[in-house]
C-alpha positions as CSV (number, residue, x, y, z in Angstrom):
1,X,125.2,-87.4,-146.0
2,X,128.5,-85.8,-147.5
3,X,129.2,-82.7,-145.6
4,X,130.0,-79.4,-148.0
5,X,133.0,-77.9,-147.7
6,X,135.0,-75.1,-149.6
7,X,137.0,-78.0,-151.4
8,X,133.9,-79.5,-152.4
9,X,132.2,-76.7,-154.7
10,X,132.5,-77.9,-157.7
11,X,134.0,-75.3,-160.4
12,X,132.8,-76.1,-164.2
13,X,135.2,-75.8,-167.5
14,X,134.3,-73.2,-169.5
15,X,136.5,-74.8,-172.7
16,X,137.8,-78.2,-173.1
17,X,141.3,-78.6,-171.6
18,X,143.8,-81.0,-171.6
19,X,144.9,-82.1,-168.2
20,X,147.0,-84.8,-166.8
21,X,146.8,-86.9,-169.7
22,X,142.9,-86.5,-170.4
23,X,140.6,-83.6,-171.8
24,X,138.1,-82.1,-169.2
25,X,135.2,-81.5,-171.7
26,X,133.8,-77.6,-171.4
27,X,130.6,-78.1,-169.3
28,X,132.2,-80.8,-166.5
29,X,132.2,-80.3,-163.4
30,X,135.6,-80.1,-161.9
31,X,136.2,-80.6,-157.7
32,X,139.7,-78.9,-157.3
33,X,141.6,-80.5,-154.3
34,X,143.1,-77.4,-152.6
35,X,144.9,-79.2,-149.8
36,X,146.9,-80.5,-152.9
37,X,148.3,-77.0,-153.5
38,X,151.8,-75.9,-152.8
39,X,152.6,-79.4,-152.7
40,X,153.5,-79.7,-156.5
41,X,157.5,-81.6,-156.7
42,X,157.8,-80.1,-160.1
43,X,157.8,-76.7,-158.5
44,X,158.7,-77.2,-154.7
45,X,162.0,-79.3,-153.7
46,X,160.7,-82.0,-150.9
47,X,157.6,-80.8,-151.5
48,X,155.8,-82.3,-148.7
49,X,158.2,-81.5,-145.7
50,X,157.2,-78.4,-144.3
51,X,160.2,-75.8,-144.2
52,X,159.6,-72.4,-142.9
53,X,163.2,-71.5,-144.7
54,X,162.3,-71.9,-147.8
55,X,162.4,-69.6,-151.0
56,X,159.1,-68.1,-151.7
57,X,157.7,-69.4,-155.3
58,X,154.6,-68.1,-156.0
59,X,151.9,-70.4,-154.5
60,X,148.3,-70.2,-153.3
61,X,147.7,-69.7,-149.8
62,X,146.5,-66.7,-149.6
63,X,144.6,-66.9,-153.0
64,X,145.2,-65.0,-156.0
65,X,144.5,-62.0,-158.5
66,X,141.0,-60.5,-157.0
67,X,140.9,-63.1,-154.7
68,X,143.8,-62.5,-152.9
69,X,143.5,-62.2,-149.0
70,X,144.0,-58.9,-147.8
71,X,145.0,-59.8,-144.2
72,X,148.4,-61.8,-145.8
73,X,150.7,-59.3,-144.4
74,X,149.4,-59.2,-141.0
75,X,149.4,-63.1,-141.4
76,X,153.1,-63.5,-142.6
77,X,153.9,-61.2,-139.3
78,X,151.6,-62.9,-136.7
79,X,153.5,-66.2,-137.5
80,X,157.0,-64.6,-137.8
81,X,156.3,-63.0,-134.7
82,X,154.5,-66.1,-132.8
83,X,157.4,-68.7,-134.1
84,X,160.2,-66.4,-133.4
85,X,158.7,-65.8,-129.8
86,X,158.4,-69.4,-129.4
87,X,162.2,-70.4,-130.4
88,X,163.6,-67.7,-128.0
89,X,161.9,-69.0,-125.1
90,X,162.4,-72.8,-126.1
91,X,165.7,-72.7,-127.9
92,X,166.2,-76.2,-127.8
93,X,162.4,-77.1,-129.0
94,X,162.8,-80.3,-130.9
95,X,160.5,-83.0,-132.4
96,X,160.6,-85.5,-129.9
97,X,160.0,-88.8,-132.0
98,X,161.7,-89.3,-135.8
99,X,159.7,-87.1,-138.2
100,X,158.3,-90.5,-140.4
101,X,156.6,-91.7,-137.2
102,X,154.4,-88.5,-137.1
103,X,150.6,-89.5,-138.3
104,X,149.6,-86.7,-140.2
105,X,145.2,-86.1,-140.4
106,X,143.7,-87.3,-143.9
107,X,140.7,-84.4,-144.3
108,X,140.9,-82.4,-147.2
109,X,140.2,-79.1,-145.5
110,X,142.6,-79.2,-142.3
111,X,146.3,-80.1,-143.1
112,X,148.6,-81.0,-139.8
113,X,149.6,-83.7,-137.8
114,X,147.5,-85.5,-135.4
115,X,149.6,-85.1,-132.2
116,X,153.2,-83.3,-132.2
117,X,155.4,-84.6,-129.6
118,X,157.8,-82.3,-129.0
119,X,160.6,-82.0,-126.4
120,X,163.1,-78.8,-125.3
């Protein structure tokens, strides 16, 4: 049995659309892969490296319109704050093995690498 997840709710068109080369007729049933967000190279530059410098584009983590997560701000800080903490007392914190060697998990709902060998 396939478990349900948020990724898994399916969402249904409420007019035909054109999409990727094909129509999604009004009335299908659409599964929307959100672990593919954010991730888009027409809109990101090395999309799939993560880079805590980079310009913020609008994106979806935190949601959107009504939906959008109230607790983003205190978010944002807690991991400015937590990362920041972490380089001062490990200034030389490094990835300890190349970056393409990393073996990343293949869920849908969790994104992040399996282990992270890291040296300092």
């Amino acid at each position: 049995m396939l478990a349900v997840t948020a990724d898994s709710l399916p969402r249904y068109a409420l007019a035909d659309v054109e999409l990727s080369g094909g129509t999604v007729a009004a009335g299908d049933a659409v599964l929307v892969a959100r672990h593919t967000a954010n991730r888009d190279p027409r809109v990101y530059s090395d999309a799939d490296r993560l880079d805590v410098t980079r310009q913020f584009q609008a994106h979806l983590v935190f949601g959107h319109g009504a939906h959008h997560c109230i607790g983003a701000p205190l978010a944002r800080m807690d991991l400015q704050v937590a990362l920041t903490a972490l380089l001062d007392c490990f200034p030389g914190l490094h990835l300890a093995v190349p970056e393409d060697q990393l073996k990343w998990k293949t869920g849908m709902a969790v994104r992040g690498p399996i282990t992270l060998p890291i040296g300092w």
